[in-house]
KEPAVO-900191 format. One record per residue (C-alpha): z, y negated, x; residue number from 1; residue in one letter. Coordinates in pm, 1 decimal, decimal comma, padded with zeros to 6 digits, m for minus. Example, Ala and Ser with C-alpha at 12.3 -4.5 7.8 and 13.67 -1.06 7.14 Angstrom:
REM residues 2
REC         w         v         u  num  residu
REC   00780,0   00450,0   01230,0    1       a
REC   00714,0   00106,0   01367,0    2       s
This chain:
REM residues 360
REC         w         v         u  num  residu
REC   01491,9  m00336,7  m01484,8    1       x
REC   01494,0  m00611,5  m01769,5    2       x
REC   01534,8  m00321,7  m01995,4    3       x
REC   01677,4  m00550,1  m02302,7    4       x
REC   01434,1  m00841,5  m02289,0    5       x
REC   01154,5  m00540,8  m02257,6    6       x
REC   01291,2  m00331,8  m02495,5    7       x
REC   01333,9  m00651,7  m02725,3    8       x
REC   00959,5  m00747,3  m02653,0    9       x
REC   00832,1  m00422,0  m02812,1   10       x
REC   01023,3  m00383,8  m03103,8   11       x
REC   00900,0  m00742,5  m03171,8   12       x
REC   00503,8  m00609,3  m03122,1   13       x
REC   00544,0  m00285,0  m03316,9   14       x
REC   00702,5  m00462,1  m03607,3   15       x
REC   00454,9  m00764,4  m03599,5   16       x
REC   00177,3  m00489,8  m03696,7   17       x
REC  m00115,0  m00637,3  m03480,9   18       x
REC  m00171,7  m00402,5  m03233,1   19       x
REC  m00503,9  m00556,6  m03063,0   20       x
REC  m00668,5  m00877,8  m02987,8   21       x
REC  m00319,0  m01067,6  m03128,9   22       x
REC  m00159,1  m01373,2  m02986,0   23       x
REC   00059,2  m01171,6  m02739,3   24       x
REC  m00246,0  m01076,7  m02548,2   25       x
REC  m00343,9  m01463,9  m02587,7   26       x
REC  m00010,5  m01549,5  m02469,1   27       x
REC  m00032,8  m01338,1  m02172,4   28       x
REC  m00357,8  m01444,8  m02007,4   29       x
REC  m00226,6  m01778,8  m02054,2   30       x
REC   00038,2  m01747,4  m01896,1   31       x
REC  m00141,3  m01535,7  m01549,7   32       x
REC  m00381,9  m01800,7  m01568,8   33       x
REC  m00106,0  m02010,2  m01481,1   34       x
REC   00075,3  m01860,7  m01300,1   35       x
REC  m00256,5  m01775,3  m01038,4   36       x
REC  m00391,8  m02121,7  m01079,6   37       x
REC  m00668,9  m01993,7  m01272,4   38       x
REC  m00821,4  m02158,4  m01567,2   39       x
REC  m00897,5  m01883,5  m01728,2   40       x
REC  m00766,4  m01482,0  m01749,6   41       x
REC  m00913,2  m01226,6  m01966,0   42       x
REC  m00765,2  m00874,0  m02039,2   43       x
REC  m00886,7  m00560,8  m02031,1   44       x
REC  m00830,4  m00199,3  m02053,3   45       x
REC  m00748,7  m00089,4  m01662,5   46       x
REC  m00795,3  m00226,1  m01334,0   47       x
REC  m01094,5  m00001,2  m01266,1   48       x
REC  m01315,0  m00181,4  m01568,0   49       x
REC  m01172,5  m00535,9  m01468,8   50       x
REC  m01384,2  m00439,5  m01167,7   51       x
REC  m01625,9  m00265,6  m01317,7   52       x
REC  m01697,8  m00506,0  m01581,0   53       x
REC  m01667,9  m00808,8  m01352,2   54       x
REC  m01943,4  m00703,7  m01134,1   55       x
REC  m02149,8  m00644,4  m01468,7   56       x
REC  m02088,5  m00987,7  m01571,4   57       x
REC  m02211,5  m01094,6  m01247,8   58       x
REC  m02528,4  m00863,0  m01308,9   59       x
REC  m02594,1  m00993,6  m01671,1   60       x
REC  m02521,0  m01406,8  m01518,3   61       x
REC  m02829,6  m01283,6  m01241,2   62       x
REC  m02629,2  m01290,5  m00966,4   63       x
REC  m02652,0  m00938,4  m00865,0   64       x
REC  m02896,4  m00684,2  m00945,6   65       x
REC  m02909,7  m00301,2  m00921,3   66       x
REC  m02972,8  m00208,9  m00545,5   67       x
REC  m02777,6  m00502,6  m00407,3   68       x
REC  m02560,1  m00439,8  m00092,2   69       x
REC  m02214,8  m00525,2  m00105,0   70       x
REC  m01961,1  m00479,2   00145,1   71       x
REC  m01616,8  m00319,1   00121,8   72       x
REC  m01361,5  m00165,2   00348,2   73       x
REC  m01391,7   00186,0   00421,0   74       x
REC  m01080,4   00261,0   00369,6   75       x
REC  m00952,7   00116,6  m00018,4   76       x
REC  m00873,5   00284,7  m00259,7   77       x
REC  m01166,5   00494,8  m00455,0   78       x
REC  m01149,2   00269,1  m00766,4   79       x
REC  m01293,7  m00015,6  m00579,8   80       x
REC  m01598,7   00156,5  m00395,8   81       x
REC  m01691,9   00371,0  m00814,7   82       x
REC  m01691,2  m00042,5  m00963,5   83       x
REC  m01980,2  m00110,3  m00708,1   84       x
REC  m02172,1   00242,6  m00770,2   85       x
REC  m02133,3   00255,8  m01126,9   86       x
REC  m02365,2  m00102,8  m01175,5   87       x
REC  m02604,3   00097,9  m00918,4   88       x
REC  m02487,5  m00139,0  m00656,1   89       x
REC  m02472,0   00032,5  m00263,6   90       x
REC  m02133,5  m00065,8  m00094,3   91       x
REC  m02172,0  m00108,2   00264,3   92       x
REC  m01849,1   00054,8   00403,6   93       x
REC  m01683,4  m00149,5   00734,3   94       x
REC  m01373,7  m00074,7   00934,6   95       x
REC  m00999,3  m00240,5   00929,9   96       x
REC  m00804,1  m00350,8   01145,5   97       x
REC  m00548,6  m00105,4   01253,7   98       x
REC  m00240,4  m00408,1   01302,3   99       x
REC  m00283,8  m00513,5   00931,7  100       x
REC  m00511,2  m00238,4   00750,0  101       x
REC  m00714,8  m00477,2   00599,9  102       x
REC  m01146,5  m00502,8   00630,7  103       x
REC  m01202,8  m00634,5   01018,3  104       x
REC  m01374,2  m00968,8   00977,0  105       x
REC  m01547,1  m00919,6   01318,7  106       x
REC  m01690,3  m00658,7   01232,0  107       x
REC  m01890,5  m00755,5   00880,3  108       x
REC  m02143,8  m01005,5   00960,7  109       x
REC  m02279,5  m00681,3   01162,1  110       x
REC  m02356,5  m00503,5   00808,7  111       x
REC  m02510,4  m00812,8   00650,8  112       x
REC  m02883,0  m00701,6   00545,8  113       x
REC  m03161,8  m00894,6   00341,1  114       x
REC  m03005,3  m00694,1   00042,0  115       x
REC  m02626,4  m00825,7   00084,7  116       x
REC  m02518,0  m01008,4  m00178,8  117       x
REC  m02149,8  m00967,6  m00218,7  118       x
REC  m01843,7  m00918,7   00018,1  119       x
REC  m01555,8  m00730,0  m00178,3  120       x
REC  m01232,0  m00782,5  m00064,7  121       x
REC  m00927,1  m00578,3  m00151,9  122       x
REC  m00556,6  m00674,2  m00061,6  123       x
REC  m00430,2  m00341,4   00014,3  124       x
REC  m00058,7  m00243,2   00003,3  125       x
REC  m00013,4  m00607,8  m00099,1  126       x
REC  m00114,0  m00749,9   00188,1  127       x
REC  m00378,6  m01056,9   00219,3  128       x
REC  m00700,8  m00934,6   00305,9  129       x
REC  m00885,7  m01324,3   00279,0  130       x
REC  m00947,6  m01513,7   00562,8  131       x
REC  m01142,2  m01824,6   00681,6  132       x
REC  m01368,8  m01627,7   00858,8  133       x
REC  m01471,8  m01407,7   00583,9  134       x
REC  m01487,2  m01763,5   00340,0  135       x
REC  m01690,7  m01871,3   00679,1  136       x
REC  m01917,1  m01583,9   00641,3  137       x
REC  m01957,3  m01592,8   00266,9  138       x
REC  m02112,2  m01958,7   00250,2  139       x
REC  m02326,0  m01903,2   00558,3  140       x
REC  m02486,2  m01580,4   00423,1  141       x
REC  m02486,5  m01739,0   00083,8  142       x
REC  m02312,5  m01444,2  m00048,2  143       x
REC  m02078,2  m01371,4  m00357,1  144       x
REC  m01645,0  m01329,9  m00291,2  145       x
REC  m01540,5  m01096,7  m00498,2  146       x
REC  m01140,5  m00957,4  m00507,1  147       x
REC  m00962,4  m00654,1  m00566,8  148       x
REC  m00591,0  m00782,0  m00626,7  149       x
REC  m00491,8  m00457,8  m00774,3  150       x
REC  m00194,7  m00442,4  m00530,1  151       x
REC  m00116,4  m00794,9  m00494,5  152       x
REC   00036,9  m00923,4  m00793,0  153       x
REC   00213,2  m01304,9  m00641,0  154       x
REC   00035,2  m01287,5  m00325,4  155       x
REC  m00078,4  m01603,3  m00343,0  156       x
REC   00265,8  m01736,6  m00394,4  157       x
REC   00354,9  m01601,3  m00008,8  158       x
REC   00015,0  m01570,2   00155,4  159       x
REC  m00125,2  m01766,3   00447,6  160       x
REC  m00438,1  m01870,3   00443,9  161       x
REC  m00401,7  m01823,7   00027,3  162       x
REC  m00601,3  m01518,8  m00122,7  163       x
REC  m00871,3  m01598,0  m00366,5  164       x
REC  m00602,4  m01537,1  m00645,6  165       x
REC  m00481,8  m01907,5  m00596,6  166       x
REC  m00838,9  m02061,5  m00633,3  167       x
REC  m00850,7  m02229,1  m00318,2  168       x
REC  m01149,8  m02465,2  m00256,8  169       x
REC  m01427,0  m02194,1  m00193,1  170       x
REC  m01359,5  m02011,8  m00533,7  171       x
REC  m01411,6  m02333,0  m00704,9  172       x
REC  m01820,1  m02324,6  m00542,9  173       x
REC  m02063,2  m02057,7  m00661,8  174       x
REC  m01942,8  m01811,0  m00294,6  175       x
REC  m01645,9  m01671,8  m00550,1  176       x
REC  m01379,7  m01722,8  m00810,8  177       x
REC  m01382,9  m01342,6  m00974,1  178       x
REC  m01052,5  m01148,0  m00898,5  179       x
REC  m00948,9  m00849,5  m01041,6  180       x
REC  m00617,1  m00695,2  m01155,1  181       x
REC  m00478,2  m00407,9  m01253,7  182       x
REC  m00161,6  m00347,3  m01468,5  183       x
REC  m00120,5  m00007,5  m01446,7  184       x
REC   00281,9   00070,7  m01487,9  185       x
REC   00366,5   00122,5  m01141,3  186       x
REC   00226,6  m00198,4  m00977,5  187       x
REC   00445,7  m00503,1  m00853,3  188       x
REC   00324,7  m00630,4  m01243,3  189       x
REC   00291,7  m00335,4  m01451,4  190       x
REC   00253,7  m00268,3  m01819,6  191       x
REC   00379,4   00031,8  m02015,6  192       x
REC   00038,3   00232,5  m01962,9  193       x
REC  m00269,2   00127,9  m01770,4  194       x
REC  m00419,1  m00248,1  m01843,0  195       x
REC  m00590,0  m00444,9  m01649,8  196       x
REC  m00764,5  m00853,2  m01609,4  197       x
REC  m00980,3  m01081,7  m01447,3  198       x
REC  m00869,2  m01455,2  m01354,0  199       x
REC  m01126,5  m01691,3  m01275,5  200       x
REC  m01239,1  m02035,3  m01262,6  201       x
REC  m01557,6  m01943,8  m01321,5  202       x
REC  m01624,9  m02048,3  m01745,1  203       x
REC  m01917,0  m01836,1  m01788,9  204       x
REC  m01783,7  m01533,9  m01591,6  205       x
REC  m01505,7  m01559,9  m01814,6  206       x
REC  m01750,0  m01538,3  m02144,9  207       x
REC  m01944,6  m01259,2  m02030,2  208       x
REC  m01647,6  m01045,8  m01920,3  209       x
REC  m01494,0  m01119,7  m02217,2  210       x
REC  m01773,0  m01022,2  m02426,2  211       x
REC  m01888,5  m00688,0  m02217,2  212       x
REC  m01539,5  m00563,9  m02285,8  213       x
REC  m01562,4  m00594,3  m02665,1  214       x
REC  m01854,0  m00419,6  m02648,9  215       x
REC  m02052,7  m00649,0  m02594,3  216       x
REC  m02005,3  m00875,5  m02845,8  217       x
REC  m01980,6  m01251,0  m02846,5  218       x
REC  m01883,1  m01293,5  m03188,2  219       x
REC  m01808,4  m01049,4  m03472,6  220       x
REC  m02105,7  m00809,4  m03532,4  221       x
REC  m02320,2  m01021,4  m03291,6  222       x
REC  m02387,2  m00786,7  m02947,1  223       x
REC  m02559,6  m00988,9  m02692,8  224       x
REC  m02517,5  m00733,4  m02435,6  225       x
REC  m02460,2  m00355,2  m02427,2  226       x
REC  m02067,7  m00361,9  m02355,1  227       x
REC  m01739,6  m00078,3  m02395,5  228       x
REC  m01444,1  m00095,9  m02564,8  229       x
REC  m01197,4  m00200,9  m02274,3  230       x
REC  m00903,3  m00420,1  m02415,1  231       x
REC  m00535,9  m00444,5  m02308,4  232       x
REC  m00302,4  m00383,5  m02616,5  233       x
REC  m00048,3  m00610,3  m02769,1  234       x
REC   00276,0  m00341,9  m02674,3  235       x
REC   00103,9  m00409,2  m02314,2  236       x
REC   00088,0  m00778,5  m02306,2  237       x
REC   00445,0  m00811,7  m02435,0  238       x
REC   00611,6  m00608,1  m02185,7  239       x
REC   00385,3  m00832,9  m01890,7  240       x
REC   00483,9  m01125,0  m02051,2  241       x
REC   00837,0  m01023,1  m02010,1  242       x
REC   00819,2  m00897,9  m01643,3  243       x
REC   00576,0  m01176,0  m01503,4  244       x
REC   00919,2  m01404,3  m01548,0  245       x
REC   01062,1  m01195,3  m01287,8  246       x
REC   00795,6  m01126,3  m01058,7  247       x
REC   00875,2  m01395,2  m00799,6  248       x
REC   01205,8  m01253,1  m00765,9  249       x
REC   01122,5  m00917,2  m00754,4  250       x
REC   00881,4  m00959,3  m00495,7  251       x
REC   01140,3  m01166,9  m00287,2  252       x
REC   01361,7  m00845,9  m00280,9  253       x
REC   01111,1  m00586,1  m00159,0  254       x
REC   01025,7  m00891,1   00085,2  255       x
REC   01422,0  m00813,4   00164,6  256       x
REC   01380,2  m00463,5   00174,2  257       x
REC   01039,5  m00446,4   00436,1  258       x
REC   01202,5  m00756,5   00605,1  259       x
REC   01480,5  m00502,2   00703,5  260       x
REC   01279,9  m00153,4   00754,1  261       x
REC   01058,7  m00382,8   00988,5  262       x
REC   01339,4  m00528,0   01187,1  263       x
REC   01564,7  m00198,9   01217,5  264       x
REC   01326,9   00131,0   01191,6  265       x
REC   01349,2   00203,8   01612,8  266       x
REC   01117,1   00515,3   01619,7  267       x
REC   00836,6   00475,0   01922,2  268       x
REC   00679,3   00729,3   01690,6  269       x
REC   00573,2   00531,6   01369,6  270       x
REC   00377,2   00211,0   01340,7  271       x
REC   00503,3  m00074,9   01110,5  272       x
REC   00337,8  m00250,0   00855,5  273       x
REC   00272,6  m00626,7   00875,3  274       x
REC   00582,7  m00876,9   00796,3  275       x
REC   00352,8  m01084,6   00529,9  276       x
REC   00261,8  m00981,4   00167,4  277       x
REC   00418,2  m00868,2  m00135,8  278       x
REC   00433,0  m00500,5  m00031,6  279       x
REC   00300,8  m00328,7  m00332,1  280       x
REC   00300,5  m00022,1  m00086,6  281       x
REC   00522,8  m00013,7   00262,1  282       x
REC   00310,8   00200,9   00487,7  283       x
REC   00366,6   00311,5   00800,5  284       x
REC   00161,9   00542,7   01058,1  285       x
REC   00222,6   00830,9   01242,3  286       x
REC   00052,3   01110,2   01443,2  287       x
REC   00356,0   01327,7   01348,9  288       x
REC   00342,0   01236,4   00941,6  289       x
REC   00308,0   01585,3   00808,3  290       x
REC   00659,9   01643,8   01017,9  291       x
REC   00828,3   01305,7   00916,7  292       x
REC   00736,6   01343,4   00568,1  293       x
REC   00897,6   01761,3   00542,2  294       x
REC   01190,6   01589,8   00710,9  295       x
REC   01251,3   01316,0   00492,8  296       x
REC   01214,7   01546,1   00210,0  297       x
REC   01478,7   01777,7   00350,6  298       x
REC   01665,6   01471,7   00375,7  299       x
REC   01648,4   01319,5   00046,5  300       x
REC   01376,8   01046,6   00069,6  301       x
REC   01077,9   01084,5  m00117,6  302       x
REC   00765,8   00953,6   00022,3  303       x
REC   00371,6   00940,4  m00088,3  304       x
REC   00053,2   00940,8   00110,6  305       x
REC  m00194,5   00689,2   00033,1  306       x
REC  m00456,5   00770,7   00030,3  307       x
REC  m00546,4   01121,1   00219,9  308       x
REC  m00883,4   01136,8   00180,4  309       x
REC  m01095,1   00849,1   00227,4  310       x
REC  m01390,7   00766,4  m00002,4  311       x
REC  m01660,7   00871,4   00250,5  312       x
REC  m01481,8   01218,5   00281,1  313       x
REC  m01481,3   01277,0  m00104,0  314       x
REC  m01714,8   01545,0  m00262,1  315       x
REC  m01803,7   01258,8  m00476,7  316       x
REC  m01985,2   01050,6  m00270,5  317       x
REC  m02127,7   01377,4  m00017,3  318       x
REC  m02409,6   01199,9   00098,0  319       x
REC  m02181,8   00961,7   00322,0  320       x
REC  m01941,2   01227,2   00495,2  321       x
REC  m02151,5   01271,4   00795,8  322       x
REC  m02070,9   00925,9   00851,6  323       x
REC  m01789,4   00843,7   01090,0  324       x
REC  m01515,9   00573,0   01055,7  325       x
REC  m01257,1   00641,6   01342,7  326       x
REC  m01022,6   00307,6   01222,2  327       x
REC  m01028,6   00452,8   00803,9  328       x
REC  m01002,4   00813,0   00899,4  329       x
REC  m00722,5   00758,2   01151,4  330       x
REC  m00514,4   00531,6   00911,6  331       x
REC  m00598,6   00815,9   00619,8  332       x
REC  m00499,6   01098,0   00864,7  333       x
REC  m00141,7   00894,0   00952,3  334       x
REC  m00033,7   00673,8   00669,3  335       x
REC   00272,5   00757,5   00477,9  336       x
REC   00448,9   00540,3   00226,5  337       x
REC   00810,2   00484,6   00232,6  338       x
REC   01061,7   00392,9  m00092,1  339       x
REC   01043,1   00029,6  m00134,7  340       x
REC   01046,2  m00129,6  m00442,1  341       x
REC   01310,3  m00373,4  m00617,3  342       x
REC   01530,1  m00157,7  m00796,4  343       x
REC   01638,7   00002,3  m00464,7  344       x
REC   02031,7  m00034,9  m00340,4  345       x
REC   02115,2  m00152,1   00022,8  346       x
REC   02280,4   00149,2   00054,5  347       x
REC   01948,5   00344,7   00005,2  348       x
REC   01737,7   00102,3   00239,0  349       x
REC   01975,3   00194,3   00501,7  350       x
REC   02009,5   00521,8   00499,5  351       x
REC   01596,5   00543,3   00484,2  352       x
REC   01625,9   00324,8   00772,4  353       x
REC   01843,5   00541,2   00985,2  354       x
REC   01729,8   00873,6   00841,7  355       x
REC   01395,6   00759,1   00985,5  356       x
REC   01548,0   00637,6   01309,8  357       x
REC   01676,5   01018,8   01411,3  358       x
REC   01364,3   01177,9   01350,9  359       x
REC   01266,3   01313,9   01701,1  360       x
């Protein structure tokens, strides 16, 4: 979609010869800035550094320190839980809610220890993970609000109460204010290859970040800390720039699209997703997905599990999968994703709808 003005965008880039660090980049955090209600955004390579590097920043400002505790859902994606273990920080895993997927705020002043310093929240699928409780939580615990927006690209611009993305009043206090995005080309926002940002309102945050990704340096040939080389290119930044126009639009026609699986898909057999959110992801659970998902193949629908493994089950992390997680490894075992993004015809939502709807 917006093939010309993309296609346009690059040509522009590639014969401007500044590849890096160029005024298209500048341009584009601008412009998300904005567009969050941030006052600041800084780029960077993939979503998995803008977390990584975040909570580094964080380390290098003194507000966390190796062996801190913070607390994540058990079920998210991988990415999130390897930015907390790679600063040798220990994530403290807690259950969803089944209804909406997202970490059960019930459930995490439970796992709050001397050593907690951070609560990581991750909107997952697109859907808004924030609320007051957890903002309730974070100032009486003192403790740090940190975001994964990976899949939540406009959230704020349909979410009730707002995600940390629009800078609400507790991200403007020292509980929060560092979100992190990823670009990577098949998100709501998504550049040609993988890229990724922060947006915060946080000045020195901003700094530091910026800095850690340029390895490390705060000026030319001046290295004030021991950073990478994690920066978005200026190919990348012109094709965001491009999309971010249509973003609000886009995400009002897979609103369209779940709006309609939600009201029509009849099957006792498969619970829906929640009505609310920008639905990077549309999933839906079933005891019976292994069968729904051959059938819809046979069919002609494609469909993706995410994610079947969850990150206390992975070889990677062996020394949690004794533990036990009924909520995460039930949702893991059952979740498949259906087609749903903007490009998709009526027609096609339809006939998803009632393939689904004779599946006995």
């Amino acid at each position: 979609m917006h093939a010309d003005e993309i296609q346009q965008a690059v040509r522009e880039a590639v014969d401007s010869g500044w590849y890096l660090q160029g005024e298209r980049i500048a341009r584009f955090e601008r412009e998300y800035a904005e567009y969050v209600g941030a006052k600041h955004c800084v780029s960077c390579a993939n979503g998995l550094d803008a977390l990584t590097l975040m909570i580094r920043a964080y380390k290098e400002l003194a507000k966390l320190k190796d062996g801190d505790e913070v607390i994540v859902p058990a079920n998210t994606y991988i990415a999130t839980i390897l930015s907390i273990t790679e600063n040798n920080l220990r994530p403290v895993l807690v259950e969803p809610r089944l209804d909406n997927l997202q970490i059960n705020d019930s459930l995490i002043e439970e796992a709050i220890t001397e050593r907690t310093k951070a609560i990581m929240i991750v909107h997952l699928y697109g859907y808004n993970s924030y609320t007051n409780k957890i903002g309730e939580i974070c100032k009486k615990h003192n403790l740090l609000l940190l975001e994964d927006c990976a899949q939540s690209h406009g959230l704020e611009r349909v979410s009730t109460p707002r995600p940390l993305g629009a800078f609400d009043s507790l991200s403007k206090c020292r509980y929060g204010g560092g979100s992190a995005w990823s670009f990577y080309p098949g998100k709501n926002l998504g550049a040609l290859a993988d890229a990724g940002a922060i947006t915060t309102d946080d000045e020195e945050l901003a700094e530091v970040f910026r800095a850690i990704a340029n390895y490390g340096s705060s000026q030319k040939y001046v290295f004030p800390y021991q950073g990478r080389n994690s920066r978005m290119d200026e190919l990348s930044a012109a094709v965001l720039s491009v999309k971010l126009k249509f973003l609000d639009a886009d995400n009002r026609r897979r609103q369209e699209i779940a709006d309609y699986y939600i009201d029509n898909i009849k099957n006792p057999s498969i619970i829906l997703p929640s009505r609310e959110g920008v639905h990077h992801i549309f999933p839906i659970l079933t005891p019976r997905r292994d069968e729904l998902q051959t059938y819809l193949k046979e069919n002609g629908v494609g469909t993706v599990i995410h994610y079947p493994i969850p990150p206390h089950k992975q070889e990677c992390y062996k020394e949690w999968n004794n533990l036990s997680f009924p909520v995460t490894e039930r949702i893991h075992r059952e979740e498949l994703s259906l087609p749903l993004n903007q490009a998709m015809t009526q027609e096609e939502v339809i006939y998803i709808t009632e393939t689904i709807n004779k599946f006995k």
